[in-house]
Backbone as a ProteinNet text record, in pm:
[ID]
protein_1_A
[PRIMARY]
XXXXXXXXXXXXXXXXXXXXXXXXXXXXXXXXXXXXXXXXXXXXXXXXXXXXXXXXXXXXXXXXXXXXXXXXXXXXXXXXXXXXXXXXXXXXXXXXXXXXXXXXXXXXXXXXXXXXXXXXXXXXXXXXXXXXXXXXXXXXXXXXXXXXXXXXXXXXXXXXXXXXXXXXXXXXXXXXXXXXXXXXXXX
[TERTIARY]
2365.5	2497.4	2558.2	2663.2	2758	2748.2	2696.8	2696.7	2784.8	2954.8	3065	3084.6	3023.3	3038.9	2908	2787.6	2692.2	2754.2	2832.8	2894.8	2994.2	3047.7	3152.4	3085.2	2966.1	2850	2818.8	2790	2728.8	2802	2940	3060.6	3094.3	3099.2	3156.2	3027.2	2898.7	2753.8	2791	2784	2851.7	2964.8	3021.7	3223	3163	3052.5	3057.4	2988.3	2825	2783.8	2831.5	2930.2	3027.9	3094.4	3157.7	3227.2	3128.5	2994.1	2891.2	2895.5	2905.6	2855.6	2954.5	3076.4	3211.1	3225.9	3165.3	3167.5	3094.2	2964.4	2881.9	2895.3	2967.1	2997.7	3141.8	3233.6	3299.8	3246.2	3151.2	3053.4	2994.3	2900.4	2886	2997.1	3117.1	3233.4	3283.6	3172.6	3203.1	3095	3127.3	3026.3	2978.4	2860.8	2773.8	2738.2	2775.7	2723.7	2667.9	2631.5	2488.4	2563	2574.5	2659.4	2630.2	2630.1	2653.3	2757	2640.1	2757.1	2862.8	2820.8	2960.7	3040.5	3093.5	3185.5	3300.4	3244.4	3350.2	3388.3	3321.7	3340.4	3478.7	3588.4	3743.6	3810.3	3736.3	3842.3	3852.7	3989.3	4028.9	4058.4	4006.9	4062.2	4115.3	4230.6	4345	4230.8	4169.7	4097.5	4208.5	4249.7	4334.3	4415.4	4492.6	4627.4	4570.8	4438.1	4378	4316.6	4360.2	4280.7	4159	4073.4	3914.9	3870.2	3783.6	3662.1	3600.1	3540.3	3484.6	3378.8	3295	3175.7	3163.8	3258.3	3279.9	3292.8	3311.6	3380.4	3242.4	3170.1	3107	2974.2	2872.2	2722	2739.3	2758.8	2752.2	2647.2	2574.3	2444.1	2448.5	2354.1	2327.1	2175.5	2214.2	2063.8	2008.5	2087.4	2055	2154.4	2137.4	2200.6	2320.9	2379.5	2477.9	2609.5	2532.1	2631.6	2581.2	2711.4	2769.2	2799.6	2744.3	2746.9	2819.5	2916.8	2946.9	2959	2904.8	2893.7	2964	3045.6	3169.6	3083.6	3077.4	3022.6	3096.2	3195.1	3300.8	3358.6	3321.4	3379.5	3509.9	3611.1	3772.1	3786.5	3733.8	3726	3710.2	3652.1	3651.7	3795.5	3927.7	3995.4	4049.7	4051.8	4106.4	4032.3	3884.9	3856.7	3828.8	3843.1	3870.4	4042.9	4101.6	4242	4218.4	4150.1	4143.3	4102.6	3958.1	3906.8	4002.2	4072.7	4184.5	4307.1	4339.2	4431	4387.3	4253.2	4188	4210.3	4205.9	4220.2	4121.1	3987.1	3868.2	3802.1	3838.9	3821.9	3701.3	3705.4	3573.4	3682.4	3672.7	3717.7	3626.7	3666.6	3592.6	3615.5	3476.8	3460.9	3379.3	3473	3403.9	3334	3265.3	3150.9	3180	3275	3302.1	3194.4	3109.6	3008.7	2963.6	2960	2970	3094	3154.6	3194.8	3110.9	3100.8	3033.6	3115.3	3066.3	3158.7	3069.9	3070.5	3001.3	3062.3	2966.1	3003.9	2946.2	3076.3	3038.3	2962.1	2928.5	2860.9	2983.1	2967.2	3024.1	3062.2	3216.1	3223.4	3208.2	3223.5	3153.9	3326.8	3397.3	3569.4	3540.3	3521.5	3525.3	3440.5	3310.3	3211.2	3275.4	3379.2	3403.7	3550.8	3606	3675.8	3654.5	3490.6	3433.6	3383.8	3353.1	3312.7	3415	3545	3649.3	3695.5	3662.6	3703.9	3574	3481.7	3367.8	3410.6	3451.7	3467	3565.2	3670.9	3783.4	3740.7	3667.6	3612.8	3528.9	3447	3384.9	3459	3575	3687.9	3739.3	3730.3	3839.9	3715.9	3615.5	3465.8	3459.7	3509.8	3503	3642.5	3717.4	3830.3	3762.4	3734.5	3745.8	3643.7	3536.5	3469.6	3515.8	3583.4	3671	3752.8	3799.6	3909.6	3837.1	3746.5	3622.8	3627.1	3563.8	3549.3	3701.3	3793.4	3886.8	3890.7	3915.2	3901.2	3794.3	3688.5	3575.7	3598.3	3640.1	3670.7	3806.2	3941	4027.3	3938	3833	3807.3	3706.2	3664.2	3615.4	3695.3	3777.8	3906.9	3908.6	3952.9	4007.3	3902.2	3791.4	3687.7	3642.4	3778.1	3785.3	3811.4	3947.3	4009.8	3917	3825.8	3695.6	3610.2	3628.7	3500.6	3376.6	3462.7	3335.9	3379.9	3289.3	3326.5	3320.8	3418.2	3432.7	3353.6	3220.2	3073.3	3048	3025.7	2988.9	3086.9	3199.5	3274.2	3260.4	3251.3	3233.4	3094.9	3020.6	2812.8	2878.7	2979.3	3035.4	3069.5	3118.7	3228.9	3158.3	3077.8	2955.2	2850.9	2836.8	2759.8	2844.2	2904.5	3042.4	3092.3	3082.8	3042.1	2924.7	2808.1	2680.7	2665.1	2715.9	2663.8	2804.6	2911.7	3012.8	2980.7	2873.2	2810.3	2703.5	2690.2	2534.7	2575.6	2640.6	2744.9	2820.8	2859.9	2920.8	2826.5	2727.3	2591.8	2556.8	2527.9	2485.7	2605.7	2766.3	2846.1	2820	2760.6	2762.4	2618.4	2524.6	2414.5	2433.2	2517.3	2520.7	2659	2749.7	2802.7	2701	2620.5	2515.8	2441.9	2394	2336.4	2379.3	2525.6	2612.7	2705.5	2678	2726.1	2603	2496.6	2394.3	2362.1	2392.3	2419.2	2515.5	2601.6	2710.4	2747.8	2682.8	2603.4	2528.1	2424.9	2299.1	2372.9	2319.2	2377.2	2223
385	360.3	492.5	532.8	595.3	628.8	792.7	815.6	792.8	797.4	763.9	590	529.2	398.2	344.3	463.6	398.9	440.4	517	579.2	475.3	427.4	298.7	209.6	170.7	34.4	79.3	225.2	238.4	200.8	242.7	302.1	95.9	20.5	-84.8	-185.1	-151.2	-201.4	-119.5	-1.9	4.5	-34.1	-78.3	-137	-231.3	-352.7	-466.5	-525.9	-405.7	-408.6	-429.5	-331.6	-310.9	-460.4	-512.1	-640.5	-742	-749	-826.8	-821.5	-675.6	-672.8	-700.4	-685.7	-687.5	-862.3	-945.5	-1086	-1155.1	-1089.7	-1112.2	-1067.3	-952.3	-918.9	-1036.1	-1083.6	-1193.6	-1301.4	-1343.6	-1413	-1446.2	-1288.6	-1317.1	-1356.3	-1345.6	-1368.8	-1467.8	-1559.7	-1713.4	-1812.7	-1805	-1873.2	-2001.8	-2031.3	-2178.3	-2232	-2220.1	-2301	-2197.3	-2147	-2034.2	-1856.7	-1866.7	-1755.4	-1613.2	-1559.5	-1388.1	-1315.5	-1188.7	-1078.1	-1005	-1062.9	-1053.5	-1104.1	-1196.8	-1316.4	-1244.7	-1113.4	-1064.1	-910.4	-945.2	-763.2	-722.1	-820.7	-819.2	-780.7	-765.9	-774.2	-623.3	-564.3	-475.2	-465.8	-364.7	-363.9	-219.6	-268.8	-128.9	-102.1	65.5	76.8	215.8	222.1	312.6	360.4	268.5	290	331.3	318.9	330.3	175.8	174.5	49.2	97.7	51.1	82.9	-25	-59.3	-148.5	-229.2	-334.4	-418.9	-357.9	-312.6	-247.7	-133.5	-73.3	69	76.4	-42.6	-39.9	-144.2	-215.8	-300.1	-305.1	-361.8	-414	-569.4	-625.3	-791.9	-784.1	-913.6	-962.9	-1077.7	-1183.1	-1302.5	-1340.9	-1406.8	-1454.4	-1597.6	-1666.8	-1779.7	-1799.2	-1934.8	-1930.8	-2021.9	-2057.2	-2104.8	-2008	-1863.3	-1791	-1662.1	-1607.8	-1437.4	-1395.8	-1310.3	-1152.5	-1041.5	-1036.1	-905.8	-803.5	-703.2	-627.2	-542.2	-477	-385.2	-260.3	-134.1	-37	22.7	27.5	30.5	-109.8	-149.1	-280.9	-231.4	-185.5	-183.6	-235.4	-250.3	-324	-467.2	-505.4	-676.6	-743.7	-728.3	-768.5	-774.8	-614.2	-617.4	-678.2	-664.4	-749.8	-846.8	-924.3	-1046.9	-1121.9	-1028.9	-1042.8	-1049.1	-921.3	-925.1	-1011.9	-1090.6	-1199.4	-1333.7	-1338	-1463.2	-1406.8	-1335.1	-1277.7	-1279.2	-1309	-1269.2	-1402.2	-1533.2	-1642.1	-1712.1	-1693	-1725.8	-1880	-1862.3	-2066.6	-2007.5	-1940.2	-1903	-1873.5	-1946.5	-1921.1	-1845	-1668.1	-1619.3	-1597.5	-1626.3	-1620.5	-1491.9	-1498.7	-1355.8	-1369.7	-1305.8	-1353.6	-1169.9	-1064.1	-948.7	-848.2	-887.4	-818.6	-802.4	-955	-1000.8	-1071	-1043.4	-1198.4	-1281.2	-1425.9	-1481.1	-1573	-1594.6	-1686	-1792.2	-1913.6	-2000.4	-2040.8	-2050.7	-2110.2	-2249.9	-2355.8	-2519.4	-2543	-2671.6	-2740.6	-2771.6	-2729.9	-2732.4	-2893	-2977.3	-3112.7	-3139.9	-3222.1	-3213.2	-3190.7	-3200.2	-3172.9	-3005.3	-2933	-2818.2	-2762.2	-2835.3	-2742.8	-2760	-2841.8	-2898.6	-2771.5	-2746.8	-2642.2	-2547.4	-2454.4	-2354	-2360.6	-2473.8	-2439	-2384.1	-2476.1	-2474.8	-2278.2	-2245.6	-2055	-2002.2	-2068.7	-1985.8	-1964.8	-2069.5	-2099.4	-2008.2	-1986.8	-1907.2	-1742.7	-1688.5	-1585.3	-1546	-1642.5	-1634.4	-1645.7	-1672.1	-1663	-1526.1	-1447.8	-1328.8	-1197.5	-1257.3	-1183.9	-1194.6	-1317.6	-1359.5	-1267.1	-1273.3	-1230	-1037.7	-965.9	-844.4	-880.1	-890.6	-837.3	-885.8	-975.7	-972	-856.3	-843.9	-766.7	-612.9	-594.1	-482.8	-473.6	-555.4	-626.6	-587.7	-616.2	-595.2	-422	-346.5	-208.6	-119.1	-200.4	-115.8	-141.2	-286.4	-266.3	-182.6	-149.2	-98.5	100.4	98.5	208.6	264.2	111.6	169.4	206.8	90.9	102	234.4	301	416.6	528.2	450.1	592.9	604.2	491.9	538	654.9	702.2	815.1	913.4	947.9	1010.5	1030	948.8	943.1	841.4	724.5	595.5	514.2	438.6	372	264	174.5	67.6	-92.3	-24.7	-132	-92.8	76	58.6	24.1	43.3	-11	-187.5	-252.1	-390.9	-424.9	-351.6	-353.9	-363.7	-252.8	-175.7	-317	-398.9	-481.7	-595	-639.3	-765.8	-744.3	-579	-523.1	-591.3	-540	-566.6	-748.2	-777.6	-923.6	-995.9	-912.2	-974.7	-955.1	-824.1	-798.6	-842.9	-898.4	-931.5	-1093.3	-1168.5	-1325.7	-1326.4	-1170.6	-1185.4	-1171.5	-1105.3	-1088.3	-1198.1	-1269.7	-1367.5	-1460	-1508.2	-1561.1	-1522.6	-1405.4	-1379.7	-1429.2	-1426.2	-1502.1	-1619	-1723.9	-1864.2	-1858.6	-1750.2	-1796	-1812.7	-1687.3	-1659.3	-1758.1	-1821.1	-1934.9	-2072.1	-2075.4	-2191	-2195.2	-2031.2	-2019.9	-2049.2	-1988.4	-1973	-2137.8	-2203.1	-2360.4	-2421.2	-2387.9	-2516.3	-2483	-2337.9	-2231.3	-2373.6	-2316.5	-2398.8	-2561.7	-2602	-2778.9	-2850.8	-2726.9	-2806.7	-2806	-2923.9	-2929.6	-2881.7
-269.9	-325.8	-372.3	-370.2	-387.2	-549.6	-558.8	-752.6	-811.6	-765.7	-819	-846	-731.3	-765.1	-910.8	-886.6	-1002.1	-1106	-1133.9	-1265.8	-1330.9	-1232.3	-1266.8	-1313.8	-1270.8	-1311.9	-1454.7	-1460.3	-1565.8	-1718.8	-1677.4	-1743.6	-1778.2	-1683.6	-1730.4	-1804.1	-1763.7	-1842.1	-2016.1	-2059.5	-2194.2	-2227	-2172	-2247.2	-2204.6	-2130.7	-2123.8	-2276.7	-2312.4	-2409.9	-2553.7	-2570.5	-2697.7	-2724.3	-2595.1	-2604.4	-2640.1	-2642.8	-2667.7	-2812.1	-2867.2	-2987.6	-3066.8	-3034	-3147.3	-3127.4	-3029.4	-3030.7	-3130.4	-3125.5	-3246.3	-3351.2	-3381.9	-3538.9	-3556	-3438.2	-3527.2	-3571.1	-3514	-3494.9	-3646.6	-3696.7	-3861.5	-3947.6	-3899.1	-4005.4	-4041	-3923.8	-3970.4	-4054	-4197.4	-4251	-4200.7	-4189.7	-4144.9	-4249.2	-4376.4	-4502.9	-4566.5	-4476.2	-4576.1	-4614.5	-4789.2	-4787.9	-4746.2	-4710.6	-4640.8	-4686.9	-4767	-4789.3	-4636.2	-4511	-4408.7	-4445	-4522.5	-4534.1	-4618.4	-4670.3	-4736	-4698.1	-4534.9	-4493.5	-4427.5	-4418.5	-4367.6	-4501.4	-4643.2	-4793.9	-4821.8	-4824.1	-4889.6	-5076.6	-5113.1	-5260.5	-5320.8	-5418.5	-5435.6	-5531.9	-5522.2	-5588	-5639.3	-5741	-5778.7	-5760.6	-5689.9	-5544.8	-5440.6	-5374.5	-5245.7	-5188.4	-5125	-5004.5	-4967.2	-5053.7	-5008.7	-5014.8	-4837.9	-4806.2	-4971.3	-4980.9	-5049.3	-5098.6	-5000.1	-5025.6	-5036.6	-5084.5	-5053.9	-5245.4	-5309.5	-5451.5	-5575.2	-5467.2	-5529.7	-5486.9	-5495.4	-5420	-5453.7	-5276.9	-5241.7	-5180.2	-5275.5	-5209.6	-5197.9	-5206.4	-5217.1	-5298.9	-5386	-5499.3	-5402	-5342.5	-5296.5	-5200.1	-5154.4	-4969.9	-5032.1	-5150.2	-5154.1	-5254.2	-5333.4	-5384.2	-5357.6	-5400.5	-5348.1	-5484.7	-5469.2	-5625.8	-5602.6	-5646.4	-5616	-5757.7	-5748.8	-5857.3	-5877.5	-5934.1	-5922.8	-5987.3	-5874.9	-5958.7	-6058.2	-6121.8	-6250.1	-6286.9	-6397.5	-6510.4	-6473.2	-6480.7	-6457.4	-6302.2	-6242.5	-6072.3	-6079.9	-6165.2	-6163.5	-6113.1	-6253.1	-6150.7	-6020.6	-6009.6	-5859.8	-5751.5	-5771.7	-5656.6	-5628.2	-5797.9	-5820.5	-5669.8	-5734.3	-5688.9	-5535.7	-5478.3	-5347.9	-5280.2	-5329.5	-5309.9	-5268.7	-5399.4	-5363.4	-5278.3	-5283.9	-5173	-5005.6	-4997.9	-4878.5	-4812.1	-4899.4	-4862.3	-4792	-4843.5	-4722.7	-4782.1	-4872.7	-4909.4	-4993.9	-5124.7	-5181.8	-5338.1	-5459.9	-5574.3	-5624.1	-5645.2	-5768.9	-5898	-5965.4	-6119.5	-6195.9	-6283.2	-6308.5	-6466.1	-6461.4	-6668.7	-6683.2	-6646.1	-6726.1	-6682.2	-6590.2	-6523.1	-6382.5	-6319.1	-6172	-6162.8	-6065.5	-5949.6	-5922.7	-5926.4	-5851.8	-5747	-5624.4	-5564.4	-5505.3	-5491.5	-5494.8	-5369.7	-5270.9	-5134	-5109.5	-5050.5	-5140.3	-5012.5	-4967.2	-4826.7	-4732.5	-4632.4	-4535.4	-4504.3	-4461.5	-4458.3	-4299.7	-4247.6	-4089.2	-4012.5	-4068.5	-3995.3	-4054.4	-4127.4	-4143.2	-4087.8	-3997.3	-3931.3	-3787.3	-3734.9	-3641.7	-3630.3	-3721.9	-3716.2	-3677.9	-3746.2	-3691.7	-3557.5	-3548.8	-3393	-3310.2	-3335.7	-3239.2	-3261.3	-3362.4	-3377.5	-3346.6	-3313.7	-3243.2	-3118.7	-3054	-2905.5	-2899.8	-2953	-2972.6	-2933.3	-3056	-3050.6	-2905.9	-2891.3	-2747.5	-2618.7	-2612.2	-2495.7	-2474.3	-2662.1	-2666	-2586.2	-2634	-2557.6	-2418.2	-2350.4	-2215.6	-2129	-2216.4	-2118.2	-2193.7	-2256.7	-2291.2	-2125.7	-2126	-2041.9	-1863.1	-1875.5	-1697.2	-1711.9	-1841.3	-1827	-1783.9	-1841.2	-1801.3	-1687.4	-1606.5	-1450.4	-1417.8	-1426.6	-1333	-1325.2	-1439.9	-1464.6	-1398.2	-1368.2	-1280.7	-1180.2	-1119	-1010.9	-930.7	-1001.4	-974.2	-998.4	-1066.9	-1066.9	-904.9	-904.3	-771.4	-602.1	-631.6	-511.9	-527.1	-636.5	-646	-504.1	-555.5	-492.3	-363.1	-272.1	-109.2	-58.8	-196.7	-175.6	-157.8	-194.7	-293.5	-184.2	-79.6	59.5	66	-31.9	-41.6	74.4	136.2	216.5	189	310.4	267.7	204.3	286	253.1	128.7	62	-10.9	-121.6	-152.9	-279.7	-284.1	-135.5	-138.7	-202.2	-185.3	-292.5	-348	-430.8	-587.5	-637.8	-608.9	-649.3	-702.3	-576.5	-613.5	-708.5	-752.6	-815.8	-989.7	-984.5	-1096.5	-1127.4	-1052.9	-1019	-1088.7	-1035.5	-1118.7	-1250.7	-1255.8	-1396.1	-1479.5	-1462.1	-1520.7	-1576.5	-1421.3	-1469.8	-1593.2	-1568.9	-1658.2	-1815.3	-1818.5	-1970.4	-2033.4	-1924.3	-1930	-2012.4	-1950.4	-1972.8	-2095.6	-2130.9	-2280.5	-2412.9	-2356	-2474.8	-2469.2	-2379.2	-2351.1	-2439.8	-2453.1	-2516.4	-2686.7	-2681.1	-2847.9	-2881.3	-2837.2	-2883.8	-2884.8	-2835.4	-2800.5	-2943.6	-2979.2	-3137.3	-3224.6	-3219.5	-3371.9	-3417.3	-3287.5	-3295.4	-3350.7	-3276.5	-3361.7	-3511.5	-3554.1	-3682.9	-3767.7	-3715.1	-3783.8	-3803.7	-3668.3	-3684.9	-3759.1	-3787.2	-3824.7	-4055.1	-4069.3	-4217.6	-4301.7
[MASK]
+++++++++++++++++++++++++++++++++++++++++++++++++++++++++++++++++++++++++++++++++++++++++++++++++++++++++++++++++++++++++++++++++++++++++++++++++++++++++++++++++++++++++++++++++++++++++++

């Protein structure tokens, strides 16, 4: 095969990868009942007229699988990220005792797990089309490389090559929606 055409394979196998992984980091952002300091990794807080990251201002952990701690490394941060918290709008009331946040994440109702699924599936489409959309880009990269002195058999390998490994990616979002649903199913 043609090094220009393996360079394209190679080139669309990492941008197919990345799209794997940014599927699964939306992936953590959807709570299943069980709380996770991810759940609050989208929250900005004005930390002195600066927009700084959550964790960049506090330490969020979890003591147990139904609440979230967040510790403000400066007592003058409570409110704000009190504030940010409810501003963020993620369905989590925090309380504060002047030392922690705590936010208490309730049980999931079976129409609200039925919701998440339906934004799992969501998320896993935006994963499905990044990586055709990959696939179309390697393949317009290989057309390119007739000009180049590839021939015509081999950009047609190139293509089916791009093909397989576009099913096989494919395959791995169908697995990890398969997880993060029975995640979010099971009560």
């Amino acid at each position: 095969m043609n090094e220009f055409i393996k360079m394209e394979l190679e080139d669309a196998k990492v941008s197919m990868d990345k799209a794997i992984a940014h599927t699964d980091s939306e992936f953590l952002k959807i709570r299943a009942g069980k709380a996770s300091p991810a759940m609050l990794d989208g929250i900005v807080v004005d930390y002195y007229g600066a927009p700084t990251p959550l964790a960049q201002v506090a330490n969020v952990n979890t003591p147990d699988a139904r609440t979230i701690v967040v510790q403000p490394w400066e007592k003058a941060m409570i409110s704000p990220i009190e504030k940010a918290i409810m501003e963020a709008n993620i369905g989590l009331n925090p309380q504060n005792d002047g030392i922690v946040v705590r936010l208490n994440v309730p049980p999931l109702t079976e129409e609200r797990r039925r919701d998440l699924v339906k934004k799992v599936k969501e998320e896993a489409e935006s994963g499905r089309i990044a990586i055709r959309s990959i696939r179309k880009n390697t393949n317009e990269g290989i057309k390119k490389l007739k000009n180049d002195g590839a021939s015509e058999d081999e950009i047609k390998v190139g293509e089916a090559e791009v093909q397989k490994l576009t099913d096989a990616y494919i395959i791995k979002v169908d697995q990890l929606v398969e997880i993060k649903e029975k995640d979010v199913m099971t009560v």
